[in-house]
C-alpha positions in Angstrom: 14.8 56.8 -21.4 15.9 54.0 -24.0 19.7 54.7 -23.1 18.4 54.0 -19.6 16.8 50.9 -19.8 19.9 49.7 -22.1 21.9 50.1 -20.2 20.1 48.7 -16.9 18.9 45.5 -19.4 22.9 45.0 -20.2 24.0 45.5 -16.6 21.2 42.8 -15.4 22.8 40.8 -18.3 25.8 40.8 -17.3 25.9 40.5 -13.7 23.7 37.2 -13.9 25.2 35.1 -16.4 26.5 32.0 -14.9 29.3 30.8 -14.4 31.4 34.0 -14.8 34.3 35.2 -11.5 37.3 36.7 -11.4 38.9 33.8 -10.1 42.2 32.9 -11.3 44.3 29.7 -11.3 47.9 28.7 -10.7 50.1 27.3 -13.6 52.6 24.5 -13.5 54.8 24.3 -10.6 53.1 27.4 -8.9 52.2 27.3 -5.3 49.3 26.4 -4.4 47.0 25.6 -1.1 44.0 23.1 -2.5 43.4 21.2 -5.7 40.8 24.4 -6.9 43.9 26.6 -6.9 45.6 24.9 -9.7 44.3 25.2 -13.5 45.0 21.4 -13.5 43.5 20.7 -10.4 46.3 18.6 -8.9 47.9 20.7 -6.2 51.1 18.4 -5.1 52.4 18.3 -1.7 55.9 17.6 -1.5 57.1 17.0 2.0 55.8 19.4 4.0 52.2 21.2 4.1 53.5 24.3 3.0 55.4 22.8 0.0 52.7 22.3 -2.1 52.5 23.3 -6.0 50.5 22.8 -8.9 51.6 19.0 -11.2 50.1 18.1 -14.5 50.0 21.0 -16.7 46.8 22.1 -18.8 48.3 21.2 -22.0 49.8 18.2 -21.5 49.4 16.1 -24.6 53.4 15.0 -24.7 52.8 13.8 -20.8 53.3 10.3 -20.1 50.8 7.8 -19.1 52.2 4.4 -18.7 54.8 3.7 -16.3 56.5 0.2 -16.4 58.2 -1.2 -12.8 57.4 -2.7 -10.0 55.0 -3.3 -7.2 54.8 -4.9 -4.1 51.8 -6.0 -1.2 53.3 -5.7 2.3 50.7 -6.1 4.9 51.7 -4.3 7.5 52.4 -0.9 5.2 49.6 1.5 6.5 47.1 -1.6 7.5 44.7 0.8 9.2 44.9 3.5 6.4 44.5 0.5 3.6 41.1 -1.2 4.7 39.9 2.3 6.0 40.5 3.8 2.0 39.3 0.4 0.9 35.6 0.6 2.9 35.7 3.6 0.7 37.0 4.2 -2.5 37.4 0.0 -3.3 40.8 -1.0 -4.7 43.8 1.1 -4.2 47.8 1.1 -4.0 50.3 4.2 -3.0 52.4 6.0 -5.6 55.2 8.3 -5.4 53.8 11.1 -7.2 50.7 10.3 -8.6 47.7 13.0 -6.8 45.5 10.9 -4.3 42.3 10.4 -5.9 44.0 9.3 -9.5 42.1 6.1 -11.4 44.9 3.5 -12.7 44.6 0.6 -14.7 47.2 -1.3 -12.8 48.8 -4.9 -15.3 50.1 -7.9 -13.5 53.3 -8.2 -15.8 53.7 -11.5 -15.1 50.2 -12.8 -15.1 48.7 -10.4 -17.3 46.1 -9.8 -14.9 45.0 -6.0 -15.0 42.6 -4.0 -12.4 41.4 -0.5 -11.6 42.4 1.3 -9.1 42.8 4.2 -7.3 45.7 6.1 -5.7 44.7 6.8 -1.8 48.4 7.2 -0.2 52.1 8.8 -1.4 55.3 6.5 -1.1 58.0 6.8 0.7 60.6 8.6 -1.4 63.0 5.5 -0.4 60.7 2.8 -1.6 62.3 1.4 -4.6 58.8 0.3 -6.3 56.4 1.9 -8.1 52.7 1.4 -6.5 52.1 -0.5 -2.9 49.6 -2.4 -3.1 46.6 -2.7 -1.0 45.4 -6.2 0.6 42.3 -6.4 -2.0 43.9 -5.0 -4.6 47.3 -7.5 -4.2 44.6 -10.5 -4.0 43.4 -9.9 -7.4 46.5 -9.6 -9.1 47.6 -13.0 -7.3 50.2 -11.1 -4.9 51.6 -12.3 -2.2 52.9 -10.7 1.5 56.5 -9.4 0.9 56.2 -10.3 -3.0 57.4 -8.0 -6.1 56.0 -8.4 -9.4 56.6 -6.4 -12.7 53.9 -4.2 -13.4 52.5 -1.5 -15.9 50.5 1.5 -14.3 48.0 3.5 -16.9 47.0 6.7 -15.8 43.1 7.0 -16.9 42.5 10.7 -18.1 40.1 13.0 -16.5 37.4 14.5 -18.1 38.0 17.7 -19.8 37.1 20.7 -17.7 34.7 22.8 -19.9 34.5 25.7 -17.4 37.0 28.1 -19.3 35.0 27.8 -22.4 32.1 28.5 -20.7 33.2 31.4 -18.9 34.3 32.9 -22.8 30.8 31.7 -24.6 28.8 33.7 -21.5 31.5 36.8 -21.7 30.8 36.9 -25.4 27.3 36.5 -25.6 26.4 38.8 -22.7 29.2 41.7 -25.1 26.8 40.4 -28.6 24.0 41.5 -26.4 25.0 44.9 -25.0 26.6 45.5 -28.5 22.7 44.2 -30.1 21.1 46.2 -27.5 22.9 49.7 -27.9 22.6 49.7 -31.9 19.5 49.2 -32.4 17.8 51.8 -29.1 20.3 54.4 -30.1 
């Protein structure tokens, strides 16, 4: 009867601890379909929809995260997408390889006038600049229509994903339990 109700008290235990799948995720550079396939969560798409792989690996403290070049504010580049992404997200720019949805803190070089903003659009891979600048975000760096400046591009850092560790705590503790459970009805 105890070994019974031990073992239905550690299968209940187990089976509703949050937080705990069988999911796996992709490493660097592995294919990938969606941002929640990568351990990262940046799943690139270069060129084509289904040439799409995982950037940014998980330990990437030697990464950098300040590019220095420059950026330009040409009004007609992607108009409609621009004040559409705009209404939404507030100030943004296009970068080369930067995942859409990345916060910058983007330095006027010249002026030393510094924003954030956020990446909404990939540039072309002939464009020889580093961010295009939308038409709010050129205004408050003093940019003009067909203008380059000299820029600095900091790459704010996302908050540290915590669901791996929680995953291990809740496998652990649900084992301490079953372990707990067992000696002491046995």
């Amino acid at each position: 009867m105890k070994t019974s109700l031990v073992i239905t008290i550690a299968l209940f235990t187990i089976f509703t601890i949050s937080e705990i799948s069988c999911k796996t995720c992709m490493g660097f550079k592995e294919k990938c379909l969606d941002d929640s396939d990568c351990c990262s969560e940046s799943c690139y798409m270069a060129g084509h929809v289904n040439d799409r792989f995982c950037i940014n690996p998980v330990n990437s403290t030697a990464a950098v995260k300040v590019e220095h070049g420059l950026c330009s504010y040409n009004a007609s580049f992607h108009k409609e997408s621009s004040d559409h992404m705009f209404k939404l997200i507030g100030m943004n720019a296009a970068h080369a390889m930067l995942p859409k949805g990345s916060e910058i803190k983007l330095t006027n070089a010249a002026n030393n006038k510094t924003i954030d903003v956020t990446i909404n659009n990939y540039l072309q891979p002939n464009n020889e600049t580093l961010l295009q600048l939308s038409k709010e975000a050129a205004r408050e760096l003093g940019v003009k229509d067909g203008e380059t400046i000299p820029c600095s591009v900091y790459l704010y850092e996302k908050e540290t994903n915590y669901s791996a560790v929680k995953k291990f705590i809740g496998f652990s503790a649900s084992f301490f339990v079953i372990a707990f459970l067992i000696f002491n009805y046995m």
